[in-house]
PLY file of the C-alpha trace (Angstrom):
ply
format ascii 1.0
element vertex 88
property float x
property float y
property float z
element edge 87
property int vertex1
property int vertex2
end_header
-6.59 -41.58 2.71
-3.32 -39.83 3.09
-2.83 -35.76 3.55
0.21 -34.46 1.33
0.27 -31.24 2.58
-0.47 -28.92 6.10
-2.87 -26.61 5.26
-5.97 -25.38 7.03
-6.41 -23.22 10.55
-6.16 -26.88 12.08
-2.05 -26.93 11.33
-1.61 -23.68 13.04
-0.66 -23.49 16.64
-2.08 -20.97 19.47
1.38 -19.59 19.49
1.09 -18.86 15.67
-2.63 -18.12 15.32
-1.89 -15.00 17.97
1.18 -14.06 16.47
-0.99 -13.94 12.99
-3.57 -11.80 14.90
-0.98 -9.03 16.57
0.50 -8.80 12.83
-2.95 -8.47 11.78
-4.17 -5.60 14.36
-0.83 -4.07 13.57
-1.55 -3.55 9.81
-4.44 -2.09 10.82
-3.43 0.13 12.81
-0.97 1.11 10.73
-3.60 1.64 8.00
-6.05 3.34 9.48
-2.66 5.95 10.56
-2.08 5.78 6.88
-5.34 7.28 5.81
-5.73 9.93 8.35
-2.07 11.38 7.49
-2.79 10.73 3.96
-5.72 12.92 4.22
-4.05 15.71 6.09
-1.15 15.52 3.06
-4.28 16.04 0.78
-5.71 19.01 2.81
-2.17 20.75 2.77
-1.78 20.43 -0.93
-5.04 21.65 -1.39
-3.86 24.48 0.72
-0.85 24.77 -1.54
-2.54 24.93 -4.97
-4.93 27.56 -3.35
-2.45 29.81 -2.53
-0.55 29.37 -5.67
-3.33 30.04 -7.49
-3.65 33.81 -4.87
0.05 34.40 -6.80
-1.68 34.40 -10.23
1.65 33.71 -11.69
3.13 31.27 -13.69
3.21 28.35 -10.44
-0.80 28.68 -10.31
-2.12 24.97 -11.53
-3.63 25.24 -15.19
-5.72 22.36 -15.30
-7.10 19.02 -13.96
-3.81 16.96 -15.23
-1.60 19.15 -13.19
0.70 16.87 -11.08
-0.34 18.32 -8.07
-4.07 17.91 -8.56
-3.16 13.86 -9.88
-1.34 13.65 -6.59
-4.61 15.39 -4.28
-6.86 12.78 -5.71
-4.37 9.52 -5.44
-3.96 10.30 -1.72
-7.50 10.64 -1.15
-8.85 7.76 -3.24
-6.17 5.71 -1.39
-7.36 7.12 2.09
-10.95 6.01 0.91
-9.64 2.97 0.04
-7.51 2.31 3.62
-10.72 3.51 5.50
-13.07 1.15 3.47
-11.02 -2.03 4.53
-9.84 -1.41 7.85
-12.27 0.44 9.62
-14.97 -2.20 10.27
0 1
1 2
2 3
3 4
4 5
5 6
6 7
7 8
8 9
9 10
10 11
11 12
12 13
13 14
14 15
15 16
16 17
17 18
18 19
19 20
20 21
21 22
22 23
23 24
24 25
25 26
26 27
27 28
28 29
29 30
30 31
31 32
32 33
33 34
34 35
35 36
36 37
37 38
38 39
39 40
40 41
41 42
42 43
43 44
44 45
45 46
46 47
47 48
48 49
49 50
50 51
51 52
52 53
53 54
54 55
55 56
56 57
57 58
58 59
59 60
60 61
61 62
62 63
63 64
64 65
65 66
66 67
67 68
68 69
69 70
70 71
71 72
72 73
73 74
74 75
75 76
76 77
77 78
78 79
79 80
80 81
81 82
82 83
83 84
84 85
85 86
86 87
């Protein structure tokens, strides 16, 4: 029986299986970064909406569709999302 193609952990070298791994502890780092800033971004534009709203003027958010309140809940569902994958 003949292989036509290299695939499988068996065609990978040490060299590359470590390099795979740094890349791999990297992106998590990275992510786990990602969600802790992203939640911080979320916390200051909660802050910001709050203290529009203490204006009671016409930059006060009217309802749930307001951009800002879209962009609160994308950055935290995202966080969640980062936090759920990489921190294990």
């Amino acid at each position: 029986m003949t292989q036509l193609s290299m695939t499988g952990d068996d065609w990978f070298s040490d060299g590359d299986k470590k390099r795979q791994a740094r890349a791999e502890a990297a992106r998590k780092k990275a992510a786990i970064a990602c969600a802790k800033a992203l939640e911080k971004a979320a916390d200051a534009m909660r802050d910001y909406c709050h203290a529009c709203m203490a204006c009671e003027d016409a930059s006060s958010p009217k309802r749930d569709d307001d951009g800002r309140y879209l962009l609160m809940r994308s950055m935290l569902e995202y966080s969640g999302w980062l936090e759920e994958v990489y921190e294990k």
